[in-house]
Structure formats: C-alpha cells, structure tokens
C-alpha positions as CSV (number, residue, x, y, z in Angstrom):
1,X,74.9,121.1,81.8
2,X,75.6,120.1,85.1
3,X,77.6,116.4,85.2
4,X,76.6,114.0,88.1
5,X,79.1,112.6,90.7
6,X,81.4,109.8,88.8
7,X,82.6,107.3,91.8
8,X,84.9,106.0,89.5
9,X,86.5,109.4,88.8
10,X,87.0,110.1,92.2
11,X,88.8,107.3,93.0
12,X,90.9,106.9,89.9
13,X,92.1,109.6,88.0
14,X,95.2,111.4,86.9
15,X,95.9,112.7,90.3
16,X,95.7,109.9,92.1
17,X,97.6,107.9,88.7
18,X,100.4,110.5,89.7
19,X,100.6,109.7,93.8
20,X,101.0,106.4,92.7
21,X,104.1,107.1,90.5
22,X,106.0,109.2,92.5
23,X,105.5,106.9,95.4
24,X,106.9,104.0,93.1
25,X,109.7,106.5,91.7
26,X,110.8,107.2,95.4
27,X,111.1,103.4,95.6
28,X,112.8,102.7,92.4
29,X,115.4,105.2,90.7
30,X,114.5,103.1,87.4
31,X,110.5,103.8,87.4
32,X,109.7,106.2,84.7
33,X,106.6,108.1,86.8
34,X,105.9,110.5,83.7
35,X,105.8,107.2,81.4
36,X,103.5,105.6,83.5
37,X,101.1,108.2,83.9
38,X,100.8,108.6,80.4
39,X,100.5,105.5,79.8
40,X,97.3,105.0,82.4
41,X,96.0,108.4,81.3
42,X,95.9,107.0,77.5
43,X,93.2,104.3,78.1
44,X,91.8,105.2,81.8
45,X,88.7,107.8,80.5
46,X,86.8,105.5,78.8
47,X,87.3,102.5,81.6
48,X,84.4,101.6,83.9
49,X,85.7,101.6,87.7
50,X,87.1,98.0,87.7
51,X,88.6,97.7,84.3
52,X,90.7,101.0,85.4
53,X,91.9,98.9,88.7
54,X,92.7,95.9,85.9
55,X,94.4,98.7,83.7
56,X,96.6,100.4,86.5
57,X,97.6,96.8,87.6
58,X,98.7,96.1,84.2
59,X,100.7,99.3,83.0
60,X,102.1,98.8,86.3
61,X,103.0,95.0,85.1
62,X,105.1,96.9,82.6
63,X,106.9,99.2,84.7
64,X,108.3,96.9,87.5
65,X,110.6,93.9,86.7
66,X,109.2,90.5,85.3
67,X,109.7,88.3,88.3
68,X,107.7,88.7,91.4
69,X,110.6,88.4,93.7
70,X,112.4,91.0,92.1
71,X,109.3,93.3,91.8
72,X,108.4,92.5,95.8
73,X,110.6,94.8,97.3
74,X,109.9,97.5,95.0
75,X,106.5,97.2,96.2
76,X,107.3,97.1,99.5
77,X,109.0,100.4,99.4
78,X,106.5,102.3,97.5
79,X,103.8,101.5,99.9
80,X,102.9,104.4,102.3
81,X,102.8,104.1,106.2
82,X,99.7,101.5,106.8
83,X,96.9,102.8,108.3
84,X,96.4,103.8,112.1
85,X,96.3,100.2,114.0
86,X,95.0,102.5,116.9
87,X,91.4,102.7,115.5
88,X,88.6,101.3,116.8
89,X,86.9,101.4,113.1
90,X,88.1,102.8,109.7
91,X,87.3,102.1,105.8
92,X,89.0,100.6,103.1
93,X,91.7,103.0,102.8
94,X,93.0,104.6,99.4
95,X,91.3,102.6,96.4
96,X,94.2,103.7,94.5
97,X,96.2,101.0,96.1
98,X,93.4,97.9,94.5
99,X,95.3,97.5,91.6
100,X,98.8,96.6,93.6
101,X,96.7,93.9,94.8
102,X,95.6,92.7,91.1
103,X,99.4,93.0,90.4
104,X,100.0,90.3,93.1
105,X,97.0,87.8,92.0
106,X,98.7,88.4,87.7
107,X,102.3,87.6,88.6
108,X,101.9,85.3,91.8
109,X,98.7,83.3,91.8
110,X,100.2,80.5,89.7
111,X,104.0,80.4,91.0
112,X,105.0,82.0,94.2
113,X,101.7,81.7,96.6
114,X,103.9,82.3,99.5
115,X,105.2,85.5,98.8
116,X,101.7,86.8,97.0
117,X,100.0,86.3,100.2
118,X,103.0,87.9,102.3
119,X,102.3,91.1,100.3
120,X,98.8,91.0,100.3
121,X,99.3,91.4,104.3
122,X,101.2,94.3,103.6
123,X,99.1,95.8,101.1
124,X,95.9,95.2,103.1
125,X,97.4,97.6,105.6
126,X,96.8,100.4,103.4
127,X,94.0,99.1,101.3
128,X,91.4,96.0,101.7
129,X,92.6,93.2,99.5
130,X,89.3,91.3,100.3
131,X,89.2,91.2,96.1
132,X,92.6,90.1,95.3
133,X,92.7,87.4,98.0
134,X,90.2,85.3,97.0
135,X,91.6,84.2,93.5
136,X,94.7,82.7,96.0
137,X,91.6,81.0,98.2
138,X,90.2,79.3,94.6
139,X,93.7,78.4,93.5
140,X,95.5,77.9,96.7
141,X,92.6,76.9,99.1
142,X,94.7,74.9,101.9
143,X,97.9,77.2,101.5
144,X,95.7,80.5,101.9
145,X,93.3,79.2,104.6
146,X,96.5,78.2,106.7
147,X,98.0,81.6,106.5
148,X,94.6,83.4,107.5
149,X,94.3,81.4,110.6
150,X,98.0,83.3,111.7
151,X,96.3,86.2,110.1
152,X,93.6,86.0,112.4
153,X,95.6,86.7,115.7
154,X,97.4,89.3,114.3
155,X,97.8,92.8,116.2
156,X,96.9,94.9,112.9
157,X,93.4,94.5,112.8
158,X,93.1,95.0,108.7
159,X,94.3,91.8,108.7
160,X,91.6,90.4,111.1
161,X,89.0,91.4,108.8
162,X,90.4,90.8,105.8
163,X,89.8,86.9,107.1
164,X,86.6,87.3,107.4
165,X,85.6,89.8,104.6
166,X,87.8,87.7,102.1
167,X,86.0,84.2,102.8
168,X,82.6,86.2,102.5
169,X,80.1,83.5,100.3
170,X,78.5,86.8,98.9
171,X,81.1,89.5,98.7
172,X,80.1,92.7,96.6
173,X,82.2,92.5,93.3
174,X,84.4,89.8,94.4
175,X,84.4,86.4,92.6
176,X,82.9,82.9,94.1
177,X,85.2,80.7,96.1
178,X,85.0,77.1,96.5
179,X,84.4,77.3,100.2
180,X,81.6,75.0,102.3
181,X,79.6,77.6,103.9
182,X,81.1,75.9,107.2
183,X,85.0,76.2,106.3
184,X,85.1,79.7,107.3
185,X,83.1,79.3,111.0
186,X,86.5,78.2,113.2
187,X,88.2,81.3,111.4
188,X,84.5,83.8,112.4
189,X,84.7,82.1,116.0
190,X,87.8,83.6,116.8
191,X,87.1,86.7,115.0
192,X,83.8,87.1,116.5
193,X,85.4,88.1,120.0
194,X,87.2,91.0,118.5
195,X,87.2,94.4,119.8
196,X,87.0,96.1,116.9
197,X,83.8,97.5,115.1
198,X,85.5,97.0,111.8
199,X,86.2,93.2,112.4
200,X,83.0,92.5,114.2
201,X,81.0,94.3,111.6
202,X,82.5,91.8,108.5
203,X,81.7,89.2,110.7
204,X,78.1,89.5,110.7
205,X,78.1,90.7,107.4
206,X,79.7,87.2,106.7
207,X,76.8,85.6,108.7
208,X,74.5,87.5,106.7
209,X,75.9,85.6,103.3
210,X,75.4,82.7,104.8
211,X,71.8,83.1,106.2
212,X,70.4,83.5,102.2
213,X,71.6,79.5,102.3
214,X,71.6,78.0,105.5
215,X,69.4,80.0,108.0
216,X,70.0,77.4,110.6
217,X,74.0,77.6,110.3
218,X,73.7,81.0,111.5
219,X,70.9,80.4,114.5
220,X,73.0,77.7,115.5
221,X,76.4,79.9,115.7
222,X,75.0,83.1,117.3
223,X,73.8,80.4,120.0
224,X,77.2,78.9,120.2
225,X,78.4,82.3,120.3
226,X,75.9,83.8,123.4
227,X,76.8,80.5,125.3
228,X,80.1,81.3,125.1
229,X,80.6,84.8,127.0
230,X,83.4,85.6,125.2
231,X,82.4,89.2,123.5
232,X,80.8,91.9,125.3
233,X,76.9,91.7,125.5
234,X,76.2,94.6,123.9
235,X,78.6,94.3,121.0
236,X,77.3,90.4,120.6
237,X,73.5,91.8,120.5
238,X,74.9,94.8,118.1
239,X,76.0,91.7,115.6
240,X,73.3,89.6,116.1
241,X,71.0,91.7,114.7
242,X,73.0,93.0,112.1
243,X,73.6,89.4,111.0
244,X,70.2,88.6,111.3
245,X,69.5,91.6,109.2
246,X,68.2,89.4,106.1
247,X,66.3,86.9,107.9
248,X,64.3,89.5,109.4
249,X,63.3,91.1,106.6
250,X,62.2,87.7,104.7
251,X,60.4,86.7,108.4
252,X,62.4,84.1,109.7
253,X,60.6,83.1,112.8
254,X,63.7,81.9,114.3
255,X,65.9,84.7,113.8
256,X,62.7,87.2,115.3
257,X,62.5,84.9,118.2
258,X,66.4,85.0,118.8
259,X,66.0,89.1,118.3
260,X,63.3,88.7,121.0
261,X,60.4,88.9,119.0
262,X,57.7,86.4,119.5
263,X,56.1,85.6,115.9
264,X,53.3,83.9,117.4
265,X,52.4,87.4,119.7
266,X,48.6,88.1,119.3
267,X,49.2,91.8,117.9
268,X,46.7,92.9,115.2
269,X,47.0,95.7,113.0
270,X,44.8,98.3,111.1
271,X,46.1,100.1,108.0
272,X,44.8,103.4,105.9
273,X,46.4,105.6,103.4
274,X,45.9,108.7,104.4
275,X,46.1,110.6,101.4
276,X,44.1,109.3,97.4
277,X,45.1,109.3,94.6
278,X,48.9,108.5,94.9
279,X,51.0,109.9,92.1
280,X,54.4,109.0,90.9
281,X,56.7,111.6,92.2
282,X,54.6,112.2,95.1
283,X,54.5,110.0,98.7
284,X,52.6,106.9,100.2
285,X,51.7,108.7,103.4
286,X,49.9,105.7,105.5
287,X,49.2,105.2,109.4
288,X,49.1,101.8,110.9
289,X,47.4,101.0,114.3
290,X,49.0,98.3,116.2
291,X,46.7,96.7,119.5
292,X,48.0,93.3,121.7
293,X,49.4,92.7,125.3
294,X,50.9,95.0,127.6
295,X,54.4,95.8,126.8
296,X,55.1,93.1,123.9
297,X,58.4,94.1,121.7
298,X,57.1,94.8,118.4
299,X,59.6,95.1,115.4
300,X,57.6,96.4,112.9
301,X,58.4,96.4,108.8
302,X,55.9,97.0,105.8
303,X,56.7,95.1,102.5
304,X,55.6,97.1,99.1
305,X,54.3,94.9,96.3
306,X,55.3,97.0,93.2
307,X,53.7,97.0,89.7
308,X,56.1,95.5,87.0
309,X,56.1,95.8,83.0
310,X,54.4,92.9,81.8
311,X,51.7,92.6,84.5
312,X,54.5,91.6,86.9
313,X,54.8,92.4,90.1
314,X,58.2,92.6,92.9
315,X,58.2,93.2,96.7
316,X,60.8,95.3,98.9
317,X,60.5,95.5,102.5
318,X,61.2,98.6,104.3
319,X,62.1,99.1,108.3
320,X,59.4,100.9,110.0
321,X,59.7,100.7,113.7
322,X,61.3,98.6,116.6
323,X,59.3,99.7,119.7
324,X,56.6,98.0,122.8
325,X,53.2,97.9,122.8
326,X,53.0,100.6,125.4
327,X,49.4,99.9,127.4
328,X,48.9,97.9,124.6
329,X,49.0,99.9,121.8
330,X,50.7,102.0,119.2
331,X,50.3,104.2,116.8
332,X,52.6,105.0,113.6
333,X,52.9,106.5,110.5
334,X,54.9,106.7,107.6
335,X,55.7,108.7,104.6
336,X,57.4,106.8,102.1
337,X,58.5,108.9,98.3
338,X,57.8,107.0,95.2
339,X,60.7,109.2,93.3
340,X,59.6,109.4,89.5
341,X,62.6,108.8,87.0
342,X,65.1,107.0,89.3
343,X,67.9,105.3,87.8
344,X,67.7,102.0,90.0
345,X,64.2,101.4,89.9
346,X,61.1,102.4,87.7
347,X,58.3,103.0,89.2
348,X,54.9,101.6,86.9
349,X,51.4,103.0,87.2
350,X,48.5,100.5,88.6
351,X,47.5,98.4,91.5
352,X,49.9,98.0,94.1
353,X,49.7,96.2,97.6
354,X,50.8,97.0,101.0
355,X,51.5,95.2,104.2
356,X,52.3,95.2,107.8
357,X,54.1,92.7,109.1
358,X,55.0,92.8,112.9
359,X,57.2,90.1,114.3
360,X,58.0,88.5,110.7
361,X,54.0,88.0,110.5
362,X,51.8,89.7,107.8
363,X,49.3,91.4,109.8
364,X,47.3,93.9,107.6
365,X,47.5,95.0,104.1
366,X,45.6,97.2,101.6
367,X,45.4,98.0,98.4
368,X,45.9,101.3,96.4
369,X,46.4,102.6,92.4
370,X,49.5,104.5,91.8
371,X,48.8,107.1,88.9
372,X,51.1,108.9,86.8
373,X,52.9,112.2,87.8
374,X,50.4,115.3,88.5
375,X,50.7,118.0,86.5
C-alpha cells in the first residue's frame, strides 16, 4: 500500500539531520556529526513535526558547549550563506534551520537577551525565526521591541518581515504574546512602504489578525496609510484587500465599502441548483442571476450552511466572483465538490442551505438535501 505525503518527513529526516552535522562539524573540529545523527535518528520517527524541531534543538543542546557565548560563535560558523537579499519575494528558507532558533530561546531567553536576539538576526537569514522570537517578546517585551524597530530599517529584508510576522496577534503555530493590538502599528507603518512582496505580504496578514478583534483598528490604518502616498498604489490596493480578506468574507460593510463595494447597492439575485438529488462525492452545480444598475462593482461570495452530527449545523464562505454589472446584469455559475471521506471535514447527509451574498449582503438563498454517495 501506497503511503501518503508526510510534511514532517520531508522537512526532517536523516538527510537533512546529516547537512546539519556536517555543517556544525565544519564549524567545530570537536562536534561529533555521526554522534549526533544517531542520537536524532534514535527518537525523530515517532515525533510529530514540532516535537522533532524541539528534539533537534535539544540533542543539539548536548553537542555544543553549556554557555551561550561560548556556543555563539560555533553557530555562527555553521550557518550557510543567508539567503539571496536580491529577491523581490522568497519562503521561509530551510526548516531544518527551526530548531537553531529553539536552541537560542532554551539557552538565552532567561540570561543573555542581547546576544539571543543578535543570533536570531542571523539565523532569520537562512530560516524565519518568527517562532523563536516571540518567547524573547513575552519575556523581554521592551528589550525585543527596541531591537526590532533597528531591525525594521535593515537592508536584509528577512529581517523586515520577521518584525512584522513575529508580533503577528494570530501567528500559525506560534505562541500568544502580551502585545496591545496597537504596539505593533508604528513598527507596520514603516514596514507598510516596503518594496518587497514578502514584507508587504506579512503586513497585511498582520492586519488580517487584528481585524478578528478590532475591525476599526484596521479601517482606520489602511486610511492612514492611502493618505499617506508613501507605497505604490497598486501594491497598497494589493494589501488592502488581502488584509481585508477576513472582513470580507464575514461582510464587514466597512471593509466592502473601502474595497469599493457599495453594501447598500440595489443588486438582487436569483439562485437554482441545477442538478437534484445532490450526493456526497458528487458536486453542488448551481447558477446565480445577478440584476441592478449599470456598471455597479459586484464582489460576489456564497456561504454553505453544512449539516453537523447532532442536528448542528456550520457555515464556510467560498469566493465566487469579483466583476460589474455589465448593462446591468450577470450571469454565473458554479460547481462546487462535496469530496466524500476527507480528512479535514466530514460531510453529513440532510438539509443544507445556500446563499448569495453580493457586497457583504445576503441576497438569495435556497435550500437542498444532500444524500449519501450513489452507488
């Protein structure tokens, strides 16, 4: 039988336990790369994908000397060439590099802040350590905050983002940190200017976090932000909408109106299925009939009210169209699969309930039965 793809395999596993030894052998005559390898390989299997980054960090612990300072410029000389400055837009880098980050936050974060977050600037050059700083922001708030406002007029621009992506309210995987949602906006408003798409993009993904608390917060920086001319139009609108993204979706009538979208448009809708019964493991194939003025923007989502066990119910809201009433009018359809036996959501036979909703506004919905899988 055929195993699926294992993310956590890919990114840790005896090869990639072995580039990091040799790179710390290069650096050390004294590092015992066949030692440390085996002494990964022994637990790593059997690990989920961060308690491996916790385990490398730790045999690592082991294998370097006791006191940070001693074990800094080890570090320092086993990291590989950071990654090209040139680009416009890159990823994280090699995840193989997270646990020298968690090596920083075990044998740092309570006695030597200032050199933990000198290596995280140097580490974050070949690998985001939007994880690892954020421990230094909880312990170390003023301290960190202070050396991320250097950080954010640095030339590298890894360190630009990490500023934003490590003060992130809702970062994927990464602890809380005691931040007001406002502490970070000085540190965004000189970020939000940036002429990368890797900066930029962490920036309105930052907004986005804090639009789930404080909807207004955002409005009222984007606004600050247009007023202030200082980041290409087009790259502004780019992040506008992409840190509007949320709002959107849940209907905010401010965030559609700053997106251009006029809530209030008189658009009305009519909605079929085009296709009875709907099974499991087939499609919802449905066709939606938009009619209002001339030439109005029209951003167009439909929300799916699924059947839960226990008679519950949950809603998702899907993107259907961004487009103009074109004399009026517009037509569009949509074929959307109801997978059977996915792993991140089951789907449960009865009633279920569809809508439209143009501008933010619910403006037709229907009902239909979802049955079970056809023979």
């Amino acid at each position: 039988m055929t195993s699926g793809f294992s993310l956590k395999d890919q990114l840790f596993n005896q090869k990639k336990t072995r580039y990091l030894a040799g790179l710390f052998a290069a650096a050390d005559p004294g590092f015992d790369p066949a030692r440390f390898e085996a002494d990964v390989m022994a637990e790593l299997p059997d690990l989920e994908l961060k308690q491996r980054i916790s385990l490398i960090a730790d045999v690592l612990s082991r294998h370097l000397p006791e006191d940070l300072e001693a074990a800094a410029p080890v570090l320092k000389r086993a990291l590989p060439p950071p990654l090209d400055p040139n680009l416009r837009d890159d990823d994280f880098g090699d995840f193989i590099f997270a646990p020298l980050g968690e090596f920083v936050v075990l044998r740092g974060l309570d006695t030597a802040p200032e050199l933990s977050l000198q290596l995280l600037s140097e580490i974050t050059q070949r690998f985001s350590m939007e994880w690892a700083i954020r421990p230094f922001l909880t312990r170390w708030t003023d301290q960190t905050l202070a050396e991320m406002q250097r950080w954010a007029s640095s030339d590298n621009y890894h360190l630009r983002r990490l500023v934003s992506e490590g003060t992130r309210p809702r970062l994927p995987w990464g602890q809380a940190v005691p931040l007001d949602l406002a502490q970070p906006l000085p540190l965004l408003d000189q970020l939000h200017a940036d002429s990368t798409r890797y900066v930029t993009r962490s920036v309105a993904n930052h907004l986005n976090d804090i639009s789930k608390k404080d909807p207004d917060l955002v409005l009222d920086q984007l606004r600050l932000w247009q007023q202030a001319g200082r980041q290409d139009p087009k790259e502004l609108v780019w992040m506008t909408a992409h840190a509007l993204r949320g709002l959107v979706k849940a209907g905010h009538a401010g965030a559609m109106q700053m997106l251009g979208y006029d809530p209030d448009a008189p658009v009305t809708a009519k909605l079929s299925v085009a296709d009875t019964p709907v099974h499991i493991g087939g499609a919802l194939q449905f066709d939606c009939a938009l009619d209002g003025p001339a030439d109005a923007p029209v951003l167009v989502d439909y929300r799916l009210h699924f059947q839960r066990p226990g008679g519950k119910t949950s809603a998702k809201v899907f993107k259907l169209k961004q487009t103009t009433l074109k004399a009026g009018r517009a037509r569009l359809s949509k074929r959307h699969p109801l997978k059977a036996g996915a792993s991140t959501f089951t789907l449960v036979t009865g009633t279920h309930h569809l809508e439209v909703l143009v501008n933010g506004v619910v403006r037709a919905s229907l009902s239909f039965e979802l049955l079970d899988q056809a023979d």
